[in-house]
N, C-alpha and C positions, 0 to 999 in steps of 0.2 A: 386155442386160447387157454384153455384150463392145463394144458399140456406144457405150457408155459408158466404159466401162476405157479407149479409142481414143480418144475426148475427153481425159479427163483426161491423159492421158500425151501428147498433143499440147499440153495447157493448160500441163501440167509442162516438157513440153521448150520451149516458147516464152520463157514467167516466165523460164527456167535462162539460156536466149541474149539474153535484154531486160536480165537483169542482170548477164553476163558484158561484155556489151556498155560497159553504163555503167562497171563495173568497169576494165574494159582504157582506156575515154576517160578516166575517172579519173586510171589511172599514169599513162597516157604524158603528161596534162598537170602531173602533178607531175615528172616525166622531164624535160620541156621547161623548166619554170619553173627549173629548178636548174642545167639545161645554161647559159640564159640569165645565169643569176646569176654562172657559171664563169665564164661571157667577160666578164660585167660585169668581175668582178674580177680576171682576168688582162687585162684592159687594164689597167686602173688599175697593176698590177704592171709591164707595158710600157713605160709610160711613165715610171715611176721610172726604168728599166734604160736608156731609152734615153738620160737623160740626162746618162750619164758619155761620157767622149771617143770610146771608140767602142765602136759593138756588139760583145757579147761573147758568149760561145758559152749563157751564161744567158739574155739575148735570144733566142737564136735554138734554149731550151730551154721559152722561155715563148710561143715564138712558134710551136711545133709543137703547143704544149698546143690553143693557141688554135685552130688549123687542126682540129685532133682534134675539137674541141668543135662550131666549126660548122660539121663534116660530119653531125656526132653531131645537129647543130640541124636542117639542111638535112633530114637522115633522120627526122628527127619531123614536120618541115612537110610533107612527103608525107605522111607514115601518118595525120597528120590531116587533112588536106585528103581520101585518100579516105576515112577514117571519114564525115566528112560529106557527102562523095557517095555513100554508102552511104545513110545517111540521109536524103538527099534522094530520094534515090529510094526509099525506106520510109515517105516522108510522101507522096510523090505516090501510091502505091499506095494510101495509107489516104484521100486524098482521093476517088479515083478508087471506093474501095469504098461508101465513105459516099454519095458521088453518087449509086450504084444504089442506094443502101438508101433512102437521099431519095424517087428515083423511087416506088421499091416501095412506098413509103409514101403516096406523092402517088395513086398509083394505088387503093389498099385505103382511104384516105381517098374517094375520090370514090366508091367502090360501096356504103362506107358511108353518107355521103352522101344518095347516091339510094336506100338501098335504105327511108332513113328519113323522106327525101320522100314512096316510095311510103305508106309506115305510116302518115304524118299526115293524108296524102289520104284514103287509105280512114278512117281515124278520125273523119276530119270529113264524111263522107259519111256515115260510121253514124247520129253524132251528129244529122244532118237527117232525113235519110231514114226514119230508123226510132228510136223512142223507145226509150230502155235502157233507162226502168222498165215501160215497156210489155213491153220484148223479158222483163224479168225474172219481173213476174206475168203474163203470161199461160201460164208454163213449168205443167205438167201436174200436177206435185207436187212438195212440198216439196224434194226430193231434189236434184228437176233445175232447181229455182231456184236451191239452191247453185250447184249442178255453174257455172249461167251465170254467178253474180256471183262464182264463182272465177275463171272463164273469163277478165270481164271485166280483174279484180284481177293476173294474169299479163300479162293484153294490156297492162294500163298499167305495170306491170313491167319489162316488154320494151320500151317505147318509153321510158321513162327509163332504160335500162341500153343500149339502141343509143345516144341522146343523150349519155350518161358515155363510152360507148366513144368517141364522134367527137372530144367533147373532151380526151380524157386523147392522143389520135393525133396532136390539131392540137400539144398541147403537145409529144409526144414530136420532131415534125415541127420545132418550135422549136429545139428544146433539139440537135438534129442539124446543121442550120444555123448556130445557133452553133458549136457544135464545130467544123464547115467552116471556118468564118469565124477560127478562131485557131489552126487548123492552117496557112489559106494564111499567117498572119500570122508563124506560127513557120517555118514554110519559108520566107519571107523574112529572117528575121534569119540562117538557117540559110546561104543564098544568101549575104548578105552578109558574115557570117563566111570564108566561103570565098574573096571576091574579097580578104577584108583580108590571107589568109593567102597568097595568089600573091601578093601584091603584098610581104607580106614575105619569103616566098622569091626574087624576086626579088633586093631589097634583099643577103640571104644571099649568094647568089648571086656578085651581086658584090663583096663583100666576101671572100668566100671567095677569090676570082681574084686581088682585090691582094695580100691575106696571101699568096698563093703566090708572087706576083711578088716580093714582101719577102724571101721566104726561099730564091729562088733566088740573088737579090742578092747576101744575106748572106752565101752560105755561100763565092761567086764570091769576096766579099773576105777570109773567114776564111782559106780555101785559101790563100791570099798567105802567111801567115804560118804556113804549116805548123811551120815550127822551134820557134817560141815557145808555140805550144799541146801540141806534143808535151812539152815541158820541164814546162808547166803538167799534163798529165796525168801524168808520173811522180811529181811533187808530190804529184798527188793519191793516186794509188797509194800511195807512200811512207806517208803521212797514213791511208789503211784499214789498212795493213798495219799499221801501228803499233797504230793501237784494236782491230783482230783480237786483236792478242797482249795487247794489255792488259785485254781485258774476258773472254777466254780465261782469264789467271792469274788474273783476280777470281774467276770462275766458278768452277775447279778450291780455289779456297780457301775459297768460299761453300758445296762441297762438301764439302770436307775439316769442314766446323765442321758441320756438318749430320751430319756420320758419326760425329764424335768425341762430340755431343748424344748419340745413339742408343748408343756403344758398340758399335759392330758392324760385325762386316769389310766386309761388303757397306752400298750406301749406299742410306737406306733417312731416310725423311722423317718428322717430328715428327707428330704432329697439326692439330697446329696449322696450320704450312706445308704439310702435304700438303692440306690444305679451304683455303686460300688459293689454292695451285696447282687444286686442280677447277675451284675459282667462276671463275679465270680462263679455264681450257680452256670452260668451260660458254658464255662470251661471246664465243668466237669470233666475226668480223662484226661484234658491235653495240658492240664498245667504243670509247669516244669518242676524236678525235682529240687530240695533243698540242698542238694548235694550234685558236686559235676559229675563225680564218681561212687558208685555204691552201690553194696547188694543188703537188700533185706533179707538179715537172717529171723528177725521175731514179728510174726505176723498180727496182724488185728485180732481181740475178742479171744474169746475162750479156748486153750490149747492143750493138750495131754504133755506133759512133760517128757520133756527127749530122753532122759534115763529111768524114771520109777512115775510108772505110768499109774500109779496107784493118785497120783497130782495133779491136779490142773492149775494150770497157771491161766492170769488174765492181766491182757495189753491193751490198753485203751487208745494204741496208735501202733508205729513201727517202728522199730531198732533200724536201722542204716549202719552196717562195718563201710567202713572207709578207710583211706590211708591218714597218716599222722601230719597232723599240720591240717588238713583239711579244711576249705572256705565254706560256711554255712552261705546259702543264700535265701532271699524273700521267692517265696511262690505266686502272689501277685500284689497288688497296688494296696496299699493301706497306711496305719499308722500304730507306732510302736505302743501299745496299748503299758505294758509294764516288763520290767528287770529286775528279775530277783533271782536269788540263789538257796538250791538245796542243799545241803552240808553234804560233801562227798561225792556230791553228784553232776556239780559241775553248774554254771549260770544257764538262767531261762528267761527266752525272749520270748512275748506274745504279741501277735500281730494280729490288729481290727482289720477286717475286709466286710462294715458290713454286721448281716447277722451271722457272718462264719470271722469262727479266729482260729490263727495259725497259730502252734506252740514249737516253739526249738528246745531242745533241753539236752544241756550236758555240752555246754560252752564253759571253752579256758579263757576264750578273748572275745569283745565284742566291739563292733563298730559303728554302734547306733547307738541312740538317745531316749530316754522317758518323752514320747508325743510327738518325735520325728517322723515325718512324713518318708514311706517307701515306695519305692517300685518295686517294679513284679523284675528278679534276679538280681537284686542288690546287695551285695554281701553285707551280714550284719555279725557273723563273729568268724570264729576259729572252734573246729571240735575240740572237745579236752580226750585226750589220750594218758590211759592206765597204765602206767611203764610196767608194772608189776605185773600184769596179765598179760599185754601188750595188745592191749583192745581200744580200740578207736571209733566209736557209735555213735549215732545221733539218734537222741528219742523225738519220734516227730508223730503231732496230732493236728488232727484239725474237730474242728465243735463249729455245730450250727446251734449257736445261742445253750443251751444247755445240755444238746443234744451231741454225744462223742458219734466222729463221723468216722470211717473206713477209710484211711489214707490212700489205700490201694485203689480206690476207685474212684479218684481224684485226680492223681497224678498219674502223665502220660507213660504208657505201657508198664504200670508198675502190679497189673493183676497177676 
């Protein structure tokens, strides 16, 4: 019994590792297919950017994207490459076991074989030598006439159930053989999967090298210009500092009208809005981007600057590069809280969810209304697009009541 229990919990833990197995080759090729997609489309975004007069610190924010990605790529092409030498060596061992089981069979075939040679010999010597109806009546009495022509009736029995046995071995002997035969055939494509996949890490490789060479370049000629980018980032500063304070005073008034609803000192949320506010905390992670397409090049919270590391910059959300014309959409269900505009930075839409609001910033065109009701992916503008730089961005936040939230960890796969 326990000899069995050790079976199956062997049978259990294998099944568990065969399908962990496929499970993990699964991700990591949906992991890989998406990395792939990134860089697709942060080329495509590169090459917009590179053809304004000259490169600009967006360049060489989508050109780190791209470095990020195929190391990210480079690091999947190993882990698959040894998955599959894992598994080559998993198929060679199953060959190599099947071979002795072949043998084993080859062998318990041939003693069956002989041992049904010797059965037909003696059968057909009985058959001459000595008469079976003879051998039958001459038997003493009745009894032991049966006893013989049962006797006889097992012995032919036995020589057609040796006979079934030899054929059901030859077949099983087949049917092994084949298996051989498309296991060496899957470990060939297995093998050749693997050459295709050096050969495109190689390819990785070196492409990885020039992108570096690109942005040690760049950053040689950015340095040049240290005065004019430092001016461009207090701009930019100036520009959060401002929607800091403005989507701050929305907030504190989104409050105020949320306390004076209720009547009560303390601030305390409708019904309504406070099951708005869950459903949104409930989707942490999987809520959809405000954009169909786009790579964050400027991440959340305090960052060392890409060229004079002597700087720190701070984003109270994400930058989103996108293509030009680009459909802004709603991330979930709410209502258009306010519409206002930053002087050269393009219109800003806020959306109530709730104790969390969403901020869009750096809209040419919009499609919504001051208190219109949204759903969750409903287009409310157009990105505005810098002909001059040829940069196409979306500045996107989210705030739980006064508190600036991590975009990245909000929306789906965007860590």
């Amino acid at each position: 019994m326990l000899s069995k229990n050790k079976q199956l919990l062997v049978l259990v833990i294998f099944l568990f590792a065969a399908n962990l197995y496929s499970q993990n080759k699964k991700i990591l090729q949906q992991k890989k297919e998406q990395i792939e997609k990134d860089i697709k489309y942060t080329n495509t975004l590169l090459e917009k950017t590179k053809k304004s007069k000259e490169k600009s610190l967006d360049y060489l924010r989508l050109l780190n994207n791209q470095l990020i990605s195929r190391e990210e790529l480079l690091q999947m092409l190993n882990e698959e490459i040894i998955i599959i030498e894992k598994q080559i060596n998993k198929n060679k061992l199953k060959i190599i076991d099947n071979k002795n089981k072949i043998n084993g069979q080859e062998r318990n075939l041939k003693k069956l074989e002989d041992e049904y040679a010797k059965m037909l010999y003696y059968t057909y010597r009985s058959m001459y030598s000595y008469d079976i109806w003879a051998f039958i009546f001459s038997s003493a009495s009745f009894n032991q006439a049966y006893k013989r022509v049962k006797y006889l009736k097992q012995y032919s029995d036995n020589r057609k159930n040796q006979a079934k046995l030899i054929l059901d071995t030859k077949n099983e002997y087949i049917v092994s053989i084949s298996k051989l035969e498309n296991q060496k055939i899957e470990l060939n494509k297995v093998k050749e999967n693997k050459q295709l996949l050096i050969e495109s890490k190689k390819v990785e490789v070196s492409d990885l090298e020039d992108k570096r060479k690109d942005k040690k370049t760049l950053i040689k000629k950015l340095k040049k210009s240290e005065v004019h980018f430092k001016k461009e980032l207090q701009k930019q500063q100036h520009v959060a500092q401002e929607l800091d304070s403005r989507i701050r005073k929305i907030i504190e008034e989104e409050i105020k009208k949320e306390r004076e609803k209720k009547k009560n000192k303390g601030y305390k949320l409708t019904p309504e809005t406070q099951k708005l506010s869950d459903n949104f905390l409930e989707n942490k992670g999987r809520l959809p981007w405000p954009l169909d397409k786009g790579i964050i090049v400027k991440r959340f919270g305090k960052q060392k600057h890409e060229v004079f590391k002597n700087v720190e910059t701070q984003n109270n959300g994400i930058d989103i590069a996108t293509d030009p014309g680009a459909k802004v959409r709603a991330i979930f269900d709410g209502k258009v809280s306010r519409i206002f505009l930053i002087k050269g930075e393009g219109k800003v839409v806020l959306i109530n969810h709730g104790e969390y609001f969403s901020v869009y910033s750096g809209l040419s065109e919009l499609s919504v209304e001051m208190g219109e009701k949204i759903y969750s992916k409903q287009q409310i503008g157009v990105v505005m697009t810098n002909k001059e730089q040829q940069k196409t961005q979306l500045h996107f936040e989210i705030w739980n009541n006064y508190e600036k939230q991590n975009p990245s960890h909000w929306l789906y796969r965007a860590d």
